[in-house]
Backbone as CSV, one residue per row, in Angstrom:
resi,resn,N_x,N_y,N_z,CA_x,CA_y,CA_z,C_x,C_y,C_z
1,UNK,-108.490,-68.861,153.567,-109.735,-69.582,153.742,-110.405,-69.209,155.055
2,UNK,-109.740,-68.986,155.935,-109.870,-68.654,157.274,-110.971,-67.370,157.163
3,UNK,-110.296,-66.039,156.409,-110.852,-65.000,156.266,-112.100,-65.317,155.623
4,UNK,-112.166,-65.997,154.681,-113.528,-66.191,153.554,-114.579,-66.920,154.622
5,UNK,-114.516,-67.479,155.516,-115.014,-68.239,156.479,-115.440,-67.341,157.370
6,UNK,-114.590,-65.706,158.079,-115.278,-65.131,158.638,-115.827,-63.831,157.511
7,UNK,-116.349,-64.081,156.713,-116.672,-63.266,155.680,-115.982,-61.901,155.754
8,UNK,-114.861,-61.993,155.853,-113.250,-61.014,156.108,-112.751,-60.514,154.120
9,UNK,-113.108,-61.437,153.288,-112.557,-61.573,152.483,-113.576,-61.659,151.297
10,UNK,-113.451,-61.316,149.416,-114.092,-61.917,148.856,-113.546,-62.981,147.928
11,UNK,-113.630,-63.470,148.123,-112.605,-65.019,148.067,-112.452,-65.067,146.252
12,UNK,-113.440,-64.990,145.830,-113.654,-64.535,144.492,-112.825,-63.650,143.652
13,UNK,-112.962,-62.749,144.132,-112.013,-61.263,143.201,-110.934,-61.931,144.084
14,UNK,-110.641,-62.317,145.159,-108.782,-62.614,145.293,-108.071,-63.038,144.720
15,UNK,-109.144,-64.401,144.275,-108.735,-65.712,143.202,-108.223,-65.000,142.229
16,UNK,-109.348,-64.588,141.627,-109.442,-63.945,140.330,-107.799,-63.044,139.906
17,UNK,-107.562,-62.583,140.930,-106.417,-61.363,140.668,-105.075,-62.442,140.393
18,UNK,-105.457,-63.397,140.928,-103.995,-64.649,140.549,-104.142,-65.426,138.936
19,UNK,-105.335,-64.954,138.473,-105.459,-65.620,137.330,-105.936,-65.172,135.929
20,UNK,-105.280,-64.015,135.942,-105.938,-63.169,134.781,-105.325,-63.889,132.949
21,UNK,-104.533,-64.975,133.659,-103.892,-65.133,132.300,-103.983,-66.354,132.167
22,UNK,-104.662,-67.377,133.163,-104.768,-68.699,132.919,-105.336,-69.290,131.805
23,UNK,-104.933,-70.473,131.193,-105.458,-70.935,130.045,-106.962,-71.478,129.933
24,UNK,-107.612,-71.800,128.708,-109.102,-71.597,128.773,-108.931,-73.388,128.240
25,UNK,-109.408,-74.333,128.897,-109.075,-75.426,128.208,-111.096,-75.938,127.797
26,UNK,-110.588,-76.642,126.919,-112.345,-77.259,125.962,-112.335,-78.245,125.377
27,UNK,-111.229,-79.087,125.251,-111.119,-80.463,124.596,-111.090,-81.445,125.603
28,UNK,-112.057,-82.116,125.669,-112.452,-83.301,126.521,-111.990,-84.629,126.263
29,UNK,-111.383,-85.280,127.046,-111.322,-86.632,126.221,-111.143,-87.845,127.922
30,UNK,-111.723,-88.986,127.729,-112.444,-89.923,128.452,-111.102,-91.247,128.177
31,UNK,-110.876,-92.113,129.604,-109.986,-93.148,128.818,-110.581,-94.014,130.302
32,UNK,-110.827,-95.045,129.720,-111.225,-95.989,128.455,-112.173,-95.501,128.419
33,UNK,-112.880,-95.622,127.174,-114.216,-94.748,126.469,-115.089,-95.773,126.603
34,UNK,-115.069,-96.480,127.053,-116.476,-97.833,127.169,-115.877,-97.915,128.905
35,UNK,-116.165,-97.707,130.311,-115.579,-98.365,131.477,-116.844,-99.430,131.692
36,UNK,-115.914,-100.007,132.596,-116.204,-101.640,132.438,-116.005,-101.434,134.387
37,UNK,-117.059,-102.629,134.754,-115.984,-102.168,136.138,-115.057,-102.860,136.941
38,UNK,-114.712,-103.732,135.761,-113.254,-104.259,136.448,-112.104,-103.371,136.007
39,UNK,-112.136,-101.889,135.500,-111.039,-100.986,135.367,-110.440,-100.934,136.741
40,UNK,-108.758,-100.419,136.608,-108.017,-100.391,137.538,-108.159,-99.005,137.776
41,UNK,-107.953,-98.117,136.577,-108.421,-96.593,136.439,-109.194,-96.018,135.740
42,UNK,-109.422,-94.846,135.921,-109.984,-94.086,134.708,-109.833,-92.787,134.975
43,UNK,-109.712,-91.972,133.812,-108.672,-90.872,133.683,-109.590,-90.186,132.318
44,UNK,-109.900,-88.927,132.818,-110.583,-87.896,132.052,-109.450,-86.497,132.044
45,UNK,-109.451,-86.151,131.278,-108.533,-84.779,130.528,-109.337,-83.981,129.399
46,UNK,-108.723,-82.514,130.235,-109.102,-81.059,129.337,-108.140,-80.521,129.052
47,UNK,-107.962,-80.283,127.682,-107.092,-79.570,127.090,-107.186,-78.169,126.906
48,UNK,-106.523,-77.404,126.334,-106.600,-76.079,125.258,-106.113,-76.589,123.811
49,UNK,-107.041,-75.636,123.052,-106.759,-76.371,121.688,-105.615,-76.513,121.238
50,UNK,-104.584,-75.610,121.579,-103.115,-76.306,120.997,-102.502,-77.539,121.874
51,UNK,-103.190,-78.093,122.859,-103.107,-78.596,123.719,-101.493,-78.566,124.682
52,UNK,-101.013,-77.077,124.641,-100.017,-76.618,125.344,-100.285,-77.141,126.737
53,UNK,-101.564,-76.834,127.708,-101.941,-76.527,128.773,-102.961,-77.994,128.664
54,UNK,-103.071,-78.434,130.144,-103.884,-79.898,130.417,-104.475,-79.878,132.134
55,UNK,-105.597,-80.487,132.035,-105.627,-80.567,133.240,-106.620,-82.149,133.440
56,UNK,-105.872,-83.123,134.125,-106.185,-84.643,134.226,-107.170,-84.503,135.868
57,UNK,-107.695,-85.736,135.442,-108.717,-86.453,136.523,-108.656,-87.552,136.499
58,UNK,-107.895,-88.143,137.784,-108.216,-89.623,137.754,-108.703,-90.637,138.445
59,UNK,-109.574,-91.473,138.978,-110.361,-92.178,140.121,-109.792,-93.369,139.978
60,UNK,-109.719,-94.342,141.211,-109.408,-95.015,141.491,-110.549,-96.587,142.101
61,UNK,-110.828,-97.359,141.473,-112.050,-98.597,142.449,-111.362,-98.586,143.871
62,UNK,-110.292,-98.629,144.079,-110.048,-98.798,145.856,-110.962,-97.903,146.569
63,UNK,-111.421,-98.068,147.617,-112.435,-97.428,148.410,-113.479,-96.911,147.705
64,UNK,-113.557,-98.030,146.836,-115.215,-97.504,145.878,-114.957,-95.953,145.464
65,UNK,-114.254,-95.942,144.577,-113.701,-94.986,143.948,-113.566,-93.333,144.147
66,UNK,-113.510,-93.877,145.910,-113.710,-92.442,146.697,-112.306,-91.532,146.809
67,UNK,-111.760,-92.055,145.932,-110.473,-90.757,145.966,-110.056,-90.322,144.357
68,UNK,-109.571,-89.115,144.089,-109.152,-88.618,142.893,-108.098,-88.005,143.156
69,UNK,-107.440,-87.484,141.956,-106.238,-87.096,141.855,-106.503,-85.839,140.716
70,UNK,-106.002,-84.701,140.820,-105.963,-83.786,139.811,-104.283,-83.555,139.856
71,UNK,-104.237,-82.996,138.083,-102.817,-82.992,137.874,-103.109,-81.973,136.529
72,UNK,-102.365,-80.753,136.940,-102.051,-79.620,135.859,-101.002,-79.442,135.474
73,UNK,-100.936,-79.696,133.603,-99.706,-79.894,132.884,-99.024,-78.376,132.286
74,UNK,-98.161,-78.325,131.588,-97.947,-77.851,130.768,-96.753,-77.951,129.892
75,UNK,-97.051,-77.471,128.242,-95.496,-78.086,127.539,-95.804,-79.413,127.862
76,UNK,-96.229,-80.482,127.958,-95.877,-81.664,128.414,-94.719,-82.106,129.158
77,UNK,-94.156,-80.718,129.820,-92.929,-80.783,130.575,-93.074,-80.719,131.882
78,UNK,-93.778,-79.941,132.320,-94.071,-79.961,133.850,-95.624,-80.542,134.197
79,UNK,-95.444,-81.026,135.330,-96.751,-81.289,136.169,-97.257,-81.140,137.201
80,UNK,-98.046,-80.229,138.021,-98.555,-80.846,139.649,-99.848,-81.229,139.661
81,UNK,-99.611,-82.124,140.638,-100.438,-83.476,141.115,-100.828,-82.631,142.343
82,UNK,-102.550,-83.231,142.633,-102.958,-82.698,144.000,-103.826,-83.902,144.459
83,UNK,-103.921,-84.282,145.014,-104.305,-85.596,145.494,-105.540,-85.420,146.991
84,UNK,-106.862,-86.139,146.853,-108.027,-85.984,147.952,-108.259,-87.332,147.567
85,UNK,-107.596,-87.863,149.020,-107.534,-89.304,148.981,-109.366,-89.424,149.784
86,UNK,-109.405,-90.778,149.665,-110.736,-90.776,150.704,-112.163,-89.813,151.028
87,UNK,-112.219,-89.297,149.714,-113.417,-88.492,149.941,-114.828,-88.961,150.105
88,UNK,-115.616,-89.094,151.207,-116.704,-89.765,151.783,-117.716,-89.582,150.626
89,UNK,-118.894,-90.099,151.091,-119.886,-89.783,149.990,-120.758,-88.930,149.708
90,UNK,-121.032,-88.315,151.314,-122.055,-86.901,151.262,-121.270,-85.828,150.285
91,UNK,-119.296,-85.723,150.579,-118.593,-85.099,150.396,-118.892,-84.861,148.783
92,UNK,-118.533,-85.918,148.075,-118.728,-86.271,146.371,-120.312,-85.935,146.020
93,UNK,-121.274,-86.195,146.735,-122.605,-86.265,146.507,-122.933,-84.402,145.897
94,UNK,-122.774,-83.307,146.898,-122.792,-82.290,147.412,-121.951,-81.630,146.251
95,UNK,-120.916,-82.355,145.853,-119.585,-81.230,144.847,-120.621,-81.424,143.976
96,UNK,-120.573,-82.779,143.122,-121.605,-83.183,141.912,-122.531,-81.791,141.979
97,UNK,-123.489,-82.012,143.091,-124.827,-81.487,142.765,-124.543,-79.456,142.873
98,UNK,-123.668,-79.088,143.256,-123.332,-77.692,143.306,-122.983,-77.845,142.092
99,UNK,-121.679,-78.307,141.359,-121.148,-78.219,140.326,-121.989,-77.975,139.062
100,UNK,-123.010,-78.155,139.325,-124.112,-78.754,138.010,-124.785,-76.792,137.977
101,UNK,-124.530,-76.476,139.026,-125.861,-74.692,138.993,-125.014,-73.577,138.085
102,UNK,-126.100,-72.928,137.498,-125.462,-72.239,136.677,-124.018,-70.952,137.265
103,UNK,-123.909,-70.902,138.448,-122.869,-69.882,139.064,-123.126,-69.992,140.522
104,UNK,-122.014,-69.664,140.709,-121.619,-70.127,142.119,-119.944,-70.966,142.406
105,UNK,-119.866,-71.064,143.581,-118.605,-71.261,143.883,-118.612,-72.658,144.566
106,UNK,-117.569,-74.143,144.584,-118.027,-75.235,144.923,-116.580,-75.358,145.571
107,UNK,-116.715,-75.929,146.547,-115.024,-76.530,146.832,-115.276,-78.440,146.510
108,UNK,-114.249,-78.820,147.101,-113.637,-79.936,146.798,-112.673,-80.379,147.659
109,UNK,-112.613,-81.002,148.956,-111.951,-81.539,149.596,-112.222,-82.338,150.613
110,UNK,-111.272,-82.717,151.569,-111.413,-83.727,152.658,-111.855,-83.441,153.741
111,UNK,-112.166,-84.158,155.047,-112.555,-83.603,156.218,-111.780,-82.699,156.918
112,UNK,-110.582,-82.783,156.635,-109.052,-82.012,156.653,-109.406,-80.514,156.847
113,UNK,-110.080,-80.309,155.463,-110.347,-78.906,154.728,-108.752,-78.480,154.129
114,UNK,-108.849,-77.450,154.277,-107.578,-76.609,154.072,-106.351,-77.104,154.466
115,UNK,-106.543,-78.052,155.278,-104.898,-78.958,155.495,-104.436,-79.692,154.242
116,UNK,-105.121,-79.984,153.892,-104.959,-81.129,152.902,-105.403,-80.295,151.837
117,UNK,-104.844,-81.680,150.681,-104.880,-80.739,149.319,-106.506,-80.431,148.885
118,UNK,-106.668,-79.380,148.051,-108.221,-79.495,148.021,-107.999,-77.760,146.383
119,UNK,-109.902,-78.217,145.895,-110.030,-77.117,144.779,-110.941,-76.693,145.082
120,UNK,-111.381,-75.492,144.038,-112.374,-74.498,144.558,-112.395,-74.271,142.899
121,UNK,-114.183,-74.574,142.788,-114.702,-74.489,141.155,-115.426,-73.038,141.522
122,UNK,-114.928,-71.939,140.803,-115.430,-70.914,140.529,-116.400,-70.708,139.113
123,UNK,-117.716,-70.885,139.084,-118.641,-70.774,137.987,-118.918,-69.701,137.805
124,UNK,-118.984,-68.666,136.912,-118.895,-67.525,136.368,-120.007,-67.359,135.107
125,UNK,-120.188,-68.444,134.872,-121.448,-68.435,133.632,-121.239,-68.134,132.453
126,UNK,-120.148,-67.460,132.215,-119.290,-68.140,130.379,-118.463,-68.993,130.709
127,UNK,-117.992,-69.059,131.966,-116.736,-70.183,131.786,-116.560,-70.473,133.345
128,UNK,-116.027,-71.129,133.980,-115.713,-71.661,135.223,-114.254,-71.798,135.568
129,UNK,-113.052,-71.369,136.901,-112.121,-71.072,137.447,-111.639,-72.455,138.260
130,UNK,-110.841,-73.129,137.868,-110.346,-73.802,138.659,-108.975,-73.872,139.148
131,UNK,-109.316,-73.594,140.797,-107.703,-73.659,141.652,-107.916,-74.389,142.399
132,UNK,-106.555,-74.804,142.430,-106.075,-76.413,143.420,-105.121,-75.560,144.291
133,UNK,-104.795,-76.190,145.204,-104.131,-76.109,146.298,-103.534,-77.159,146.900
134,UNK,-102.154,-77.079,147.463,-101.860,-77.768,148.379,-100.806,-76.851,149.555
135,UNK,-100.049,-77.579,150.457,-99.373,-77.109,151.258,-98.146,-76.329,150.626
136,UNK,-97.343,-76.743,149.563,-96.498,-75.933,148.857,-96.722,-75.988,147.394
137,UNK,-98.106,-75.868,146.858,-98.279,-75.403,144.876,-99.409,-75.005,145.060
138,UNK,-99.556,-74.322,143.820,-101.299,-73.926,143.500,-100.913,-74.093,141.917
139,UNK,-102.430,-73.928,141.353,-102.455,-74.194,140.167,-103.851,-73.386,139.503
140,UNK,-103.922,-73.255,138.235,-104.966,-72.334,137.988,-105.529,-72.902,136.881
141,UNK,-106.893,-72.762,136.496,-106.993,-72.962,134.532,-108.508,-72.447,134.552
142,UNK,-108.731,-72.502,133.328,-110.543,-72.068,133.445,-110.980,-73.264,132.380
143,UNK,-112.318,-73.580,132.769,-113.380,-74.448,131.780,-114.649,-73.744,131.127
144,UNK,-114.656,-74.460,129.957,-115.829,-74.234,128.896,-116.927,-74.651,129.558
145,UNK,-118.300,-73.978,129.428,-119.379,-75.080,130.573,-119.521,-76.030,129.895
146,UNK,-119.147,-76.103,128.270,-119.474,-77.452,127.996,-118.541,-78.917,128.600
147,UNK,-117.142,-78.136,128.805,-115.801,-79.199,129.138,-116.161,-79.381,130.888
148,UNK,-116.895,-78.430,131.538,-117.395,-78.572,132.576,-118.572,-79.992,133.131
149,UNK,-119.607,-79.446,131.849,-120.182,-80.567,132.017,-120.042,-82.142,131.644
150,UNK,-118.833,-81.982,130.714,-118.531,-83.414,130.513,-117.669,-84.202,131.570
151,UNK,-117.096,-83.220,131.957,-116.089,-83.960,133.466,-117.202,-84.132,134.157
152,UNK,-118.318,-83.525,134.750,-119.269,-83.339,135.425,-120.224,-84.956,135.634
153,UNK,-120.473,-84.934,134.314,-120.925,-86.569,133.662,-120.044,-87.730,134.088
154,UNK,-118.499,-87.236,133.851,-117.841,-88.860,133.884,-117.602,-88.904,135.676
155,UNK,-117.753,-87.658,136.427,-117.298,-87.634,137.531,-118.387,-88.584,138.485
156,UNK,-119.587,-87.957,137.862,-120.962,-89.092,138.536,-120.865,-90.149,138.507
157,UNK,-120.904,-90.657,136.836,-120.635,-92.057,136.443,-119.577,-93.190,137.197
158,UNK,-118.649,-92.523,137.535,-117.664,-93.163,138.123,-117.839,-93.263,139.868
159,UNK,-118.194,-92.195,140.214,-118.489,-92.389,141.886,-119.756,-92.452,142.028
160,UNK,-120.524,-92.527,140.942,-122.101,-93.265,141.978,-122.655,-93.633,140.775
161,UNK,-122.276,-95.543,140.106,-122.387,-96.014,139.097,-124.443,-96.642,138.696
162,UNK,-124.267,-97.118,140.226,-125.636,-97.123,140.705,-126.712,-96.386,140.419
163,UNK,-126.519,-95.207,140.666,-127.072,-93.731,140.868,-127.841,-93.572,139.478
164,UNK,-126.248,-93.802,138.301,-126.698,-93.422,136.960,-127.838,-94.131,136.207
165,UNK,-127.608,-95.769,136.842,-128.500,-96.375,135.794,-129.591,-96.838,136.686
166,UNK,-130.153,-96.362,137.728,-131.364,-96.017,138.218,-131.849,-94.749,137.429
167,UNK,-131.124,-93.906,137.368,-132.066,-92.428,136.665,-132.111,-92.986,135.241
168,UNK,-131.535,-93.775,134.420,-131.166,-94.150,133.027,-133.026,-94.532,132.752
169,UNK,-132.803,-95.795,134.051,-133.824,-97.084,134.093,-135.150,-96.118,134.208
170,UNK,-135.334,-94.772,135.130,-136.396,-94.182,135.094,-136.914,-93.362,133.851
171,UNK,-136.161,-93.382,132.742,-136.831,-92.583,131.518,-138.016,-93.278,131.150
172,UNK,-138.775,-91.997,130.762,-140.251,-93.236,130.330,-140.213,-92.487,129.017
173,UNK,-140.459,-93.763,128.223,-140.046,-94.320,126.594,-142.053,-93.453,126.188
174,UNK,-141.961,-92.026,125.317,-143.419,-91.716,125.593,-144.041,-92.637,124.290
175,UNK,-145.305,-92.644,124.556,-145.988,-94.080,123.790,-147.038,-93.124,122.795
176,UNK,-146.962,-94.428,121.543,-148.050,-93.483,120.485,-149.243,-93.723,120.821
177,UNK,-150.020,-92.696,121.074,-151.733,-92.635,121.249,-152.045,-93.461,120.535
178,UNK,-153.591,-93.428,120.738,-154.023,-95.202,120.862,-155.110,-94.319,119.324
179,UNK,-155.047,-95.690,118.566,-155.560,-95.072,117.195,-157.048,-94.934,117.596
180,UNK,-157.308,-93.707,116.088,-158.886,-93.275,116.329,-159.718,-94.193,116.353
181,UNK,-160.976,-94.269,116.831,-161.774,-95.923,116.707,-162.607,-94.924,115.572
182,UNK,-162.656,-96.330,114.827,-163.505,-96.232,113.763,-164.863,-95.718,113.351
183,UNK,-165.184,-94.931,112.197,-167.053,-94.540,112.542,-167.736,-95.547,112.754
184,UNK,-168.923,-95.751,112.895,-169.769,-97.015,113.308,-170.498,-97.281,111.496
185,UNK,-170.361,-98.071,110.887,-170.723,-98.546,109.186,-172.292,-97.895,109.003
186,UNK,-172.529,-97.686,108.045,-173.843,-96.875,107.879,-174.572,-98.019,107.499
187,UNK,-176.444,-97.550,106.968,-177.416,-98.589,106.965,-177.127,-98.645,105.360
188,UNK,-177.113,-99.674,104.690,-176.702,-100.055,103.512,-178.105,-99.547,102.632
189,UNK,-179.354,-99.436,103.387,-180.854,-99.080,103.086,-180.762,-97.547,102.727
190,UNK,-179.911,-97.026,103.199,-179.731,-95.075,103.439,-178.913,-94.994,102.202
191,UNK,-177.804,-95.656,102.100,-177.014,-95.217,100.578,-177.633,-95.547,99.986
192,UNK,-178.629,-96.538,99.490,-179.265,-96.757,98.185,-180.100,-95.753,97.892
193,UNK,-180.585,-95.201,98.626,-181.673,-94.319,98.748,-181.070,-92.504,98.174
194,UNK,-179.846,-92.715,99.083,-178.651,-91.264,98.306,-178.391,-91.573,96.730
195,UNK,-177.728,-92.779,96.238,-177.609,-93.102,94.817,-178.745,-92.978,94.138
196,UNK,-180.245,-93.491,94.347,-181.355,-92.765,93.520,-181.476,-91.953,93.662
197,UNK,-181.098,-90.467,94.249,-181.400,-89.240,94.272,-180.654,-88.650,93.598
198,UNK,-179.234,-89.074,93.797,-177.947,-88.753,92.870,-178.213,-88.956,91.315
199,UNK,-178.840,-90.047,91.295,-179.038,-90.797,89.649,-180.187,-89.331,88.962
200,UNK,-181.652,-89.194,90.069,-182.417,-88.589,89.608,-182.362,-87.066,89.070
201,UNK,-181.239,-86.557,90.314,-180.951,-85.445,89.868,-179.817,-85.195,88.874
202,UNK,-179.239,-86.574,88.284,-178.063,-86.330,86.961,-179.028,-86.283,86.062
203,UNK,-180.266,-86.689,86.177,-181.156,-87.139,84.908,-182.412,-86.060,84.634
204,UNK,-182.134,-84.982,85.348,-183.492,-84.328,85.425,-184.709,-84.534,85.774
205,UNK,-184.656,-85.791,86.542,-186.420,-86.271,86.536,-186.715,-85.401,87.749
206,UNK,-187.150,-84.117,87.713,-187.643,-83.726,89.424,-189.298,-83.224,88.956
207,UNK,-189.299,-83.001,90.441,-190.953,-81.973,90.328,-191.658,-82.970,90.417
208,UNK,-191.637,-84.229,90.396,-192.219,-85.408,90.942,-193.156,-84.987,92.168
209,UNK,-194.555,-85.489,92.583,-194.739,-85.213,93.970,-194.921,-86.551,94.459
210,UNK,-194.401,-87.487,94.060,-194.212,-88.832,94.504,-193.041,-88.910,95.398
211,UNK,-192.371,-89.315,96.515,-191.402,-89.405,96.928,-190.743,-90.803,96.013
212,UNK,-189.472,-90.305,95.265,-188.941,-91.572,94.399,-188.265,-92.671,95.256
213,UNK,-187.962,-92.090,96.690,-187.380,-93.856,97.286,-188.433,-94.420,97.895
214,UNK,-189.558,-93.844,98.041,-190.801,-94.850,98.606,-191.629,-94.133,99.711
215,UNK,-192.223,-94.361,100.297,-193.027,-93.888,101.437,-191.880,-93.977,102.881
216,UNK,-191.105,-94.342,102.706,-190.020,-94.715,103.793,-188.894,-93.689,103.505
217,UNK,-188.898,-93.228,102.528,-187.709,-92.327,101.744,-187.360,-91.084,103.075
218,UNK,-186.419,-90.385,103.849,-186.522,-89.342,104.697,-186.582,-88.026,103.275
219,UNK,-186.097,-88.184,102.344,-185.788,-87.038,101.573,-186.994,-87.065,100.587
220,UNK,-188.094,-85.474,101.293,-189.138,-85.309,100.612,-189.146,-84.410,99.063
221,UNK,-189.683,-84.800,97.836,-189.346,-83.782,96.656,-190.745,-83.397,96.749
């Protein structure tokens, strides 16, 4: 990290060379699927479709739900846990809003940095790289942008609950145009005057040099 910091390194292709075989996970799943906010937890998981390979998220309400826990499975036999207790709010604010761009590289950790446990979201634009770290494990997996953006969603929801249903509350509901106004009714004196012309000309009477609706008639024969 040190090196990537004095631009010594491309932090990117290094990663990359540790993970040519990591699993591609895309099955999303949310627990409890309605949160409420008297939850004690809540816990989001990505699978791979045989669901061999897992990788959990879980937040906590203590300190206004400023700490998470990541934990990469596999076999349902092994696990490591990486833990960023206390993450402030600019800290969470900043991952969110990087996390969301189509490519690019985001970290994830404490004021610590590199002391403490911490990840690094590599976005690639078919799919996204995630490595965790701590003082003795690392861990690897890649995401679907769609499994991306659904952690992405519950990750907001949960650390800035506020946030969501202010932007919810700002949708504007678009409204149906306002109906045509009506023609203005014609002179009831003018159609009578069209129906004797109509009548005269079903009947042949023309060549008249009388006007047949009257001296008032507009339509001269």
């Amino acid at each position: 990290m040190q090196r990537f910091i004095k631009l010594e390194v491309d932090l990117d292709n290094e990663l990359a060379r540790r993970s040519y075989t990591s699993p591609l996970l895309s099955t999303t799943r949310v627990s409890p699927a309605d949160p409420d906010e008297g939850d004690r937890q809540r816990r989001a998981t990505v699978a791979s479709q045989d669901e061999a390979a897992m990788m959990a998220m879980e937040i906590y309400p203590q300190n206004n739900w400023s700490s998470v826990d990541f934990s990469f499975s596999i076999m349902s036999m092994l696990a490591l846990r990486f833990r960023l207790p206390h993450l402030d709010e600019e800290e969470r604010r900043t991952f969110v809003t990087l996390l969301r761009r189509d490519v690019g590289m985001t970290f994830l950790w404490t004021p610590e940095r590199w002391e403490q446990d911490y990840l690094i979201f590599v976005n690639q634009g078919v799919f996204t790289r995630v490595y965790a770290f701590s003082q003795t494990a690392e861990a690897t997996a890649r995401l679907t942008n769609e499994a991306l953006g659904t952690l992405t969603d519950w990750l907001e929801r949960g650390w800035f609950p506020r946030r969501r249903r202010r932007r919810s509350s700002q949708v504007v509901t678009p409204q149906a145009p306002p109906p045509a106004p009506e023609p203005p009714p014609g002179n009831p004196a003018d159609s009578d005057k069209v129906k004797r012309i109509v009548q005269r000309l079903e009947s042949g009477n023309l060549g008249k040099p009388e006007n047949p609706g009257g001296a008032d008639d507009p339509f001269t024969w």
